[in-house]
C-alpha positions, 0 to 999 in steps of 0.5 A: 659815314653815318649814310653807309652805315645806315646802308649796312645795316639795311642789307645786314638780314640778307647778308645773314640769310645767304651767309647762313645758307649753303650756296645754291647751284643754279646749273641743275633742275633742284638748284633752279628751283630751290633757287626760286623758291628762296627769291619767292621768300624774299619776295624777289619775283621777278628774279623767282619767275627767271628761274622758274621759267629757265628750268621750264625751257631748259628742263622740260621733261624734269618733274621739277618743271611741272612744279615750277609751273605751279610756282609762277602761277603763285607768284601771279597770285602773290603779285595780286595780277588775277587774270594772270593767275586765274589763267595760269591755273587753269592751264596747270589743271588742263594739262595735270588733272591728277597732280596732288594739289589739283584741289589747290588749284582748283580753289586758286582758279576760283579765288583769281576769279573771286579776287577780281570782283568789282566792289560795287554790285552795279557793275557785271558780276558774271565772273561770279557765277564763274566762280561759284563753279569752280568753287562748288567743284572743290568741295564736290570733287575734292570732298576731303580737301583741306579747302573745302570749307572756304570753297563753301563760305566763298561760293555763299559770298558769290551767291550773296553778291549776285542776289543784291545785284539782281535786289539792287535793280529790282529796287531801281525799277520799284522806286522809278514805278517801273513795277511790273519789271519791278515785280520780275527781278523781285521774282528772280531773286525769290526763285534763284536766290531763295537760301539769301538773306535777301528772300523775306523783303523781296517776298514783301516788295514781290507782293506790293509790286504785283498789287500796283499792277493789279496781280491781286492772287500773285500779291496774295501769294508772296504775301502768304509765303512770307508770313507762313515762311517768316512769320517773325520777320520784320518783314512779315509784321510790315506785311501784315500792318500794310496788306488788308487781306 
């Protein structure tokens, strides 16, 4: 008795909630969908994609067929599955550039992509550039779009990403004395990388890299822009205790 009691009790908020909804008719394109919309809710997805998907086959020419497209890509994205998502999205905005959320869907395409980054920064980070595209698209295409702002943060986040990849292997080739490969990554950071937090130490570990293999005027160089560029860095006080020039 006490078990089905439980029991009752724990269906209870979905028996109120259909109870307290008028039936929905699941033989029209707005019932379907309507249908689906309310299984999303309640986080039922994969009865949600059975009515997004019968009302894709059965009414394809229906607007409400284009709308649940959007719908089962979301439902991709909720479900944390972002290669499904990421491919979902770009499909939607293929085959609708003009839909009105195209700017949504552009910010879900780059954060599918953003959401599938390894936490480590040694492992492959291409799908970041990826990213970064789709991002930069949001805010350049969709200027006055409500996702602007986080298409803005998240492609510094990216760039951010791939900077310390680039450090990381530097400060590899650096520590196993590796110092002329050294001395290219620390350059690749300065030249791709240099709006990053990464710039003042890679400018310092650019210029002793190239003193240990003999580039005095590259050292000099790097040396010279980080004190003039920072002058109150850390970084830069480190340079000017270390380098006699």
């Amino acid at each position: 008795m006490k078990r089905s009691y439980l029991i009752s009790l724990l269906f209870l908020p979905l028996f109120i909630a259909c109870a307290s909804m008028e039936p929905i008719q699941t033989d029209t394109p707005e019932g379907l969908f309507k249908m689906g919309q309310f299984l999303t809710k309640q986080e039922r997805f994969e009865e949600a994609l059975a009515n997004f998907n019968e009302l894709k086959n059965k009414h394809p020419y229906n607007s409400l067929a284009v709308e649940a497209e959007l719908e089962v890509a979301n439902i991709q994205f909720a479900r944390e599955n972002f290669v499904e998502a990421e491919n979902a999205y770009k499909l939607f905005k293929e085959f609708h550039p003009n839909h009105p959320k195209i700017d949504f869907v552009t910010f879900r395409i780059a954060m599918s992509m953003y959401k599938q980054l390894p936490d480590s920064i040694d492992r492959d980070l291409n799908v970041a550039e990826d990213a970064q595209i789709y991002f930069r698209q949001v805010y350049t295409s969709y200027p006055k779009s409500d996702y602007a702002g986080a298409a803005r943060d998240h492609e510094e986040k990216c760039k951010l990403k791939l900077a310390r990849s680039v450090y990381y292997v530097a400060d590899f080739y650096f520590k196993t004395e590796q110092y002329d490969s050294a001395l290219g990554r620390f350059e690749d950071v300065i030249k791709q990388y240099s709006d990053t937090s990464l710039l003042p130490k890679s400018l310092y570990w650019a210029s002793l890299s190239a003193q240990k293999v003999g580039k005095e005027e590259k050292a000099k160089k790097y040396y010279q822009e980080l004190i003039n560029t920072f002058p109150k860095n850390h970084w830069a006080a480190r340079a000017k205790r270390n380098f006699k020039w």
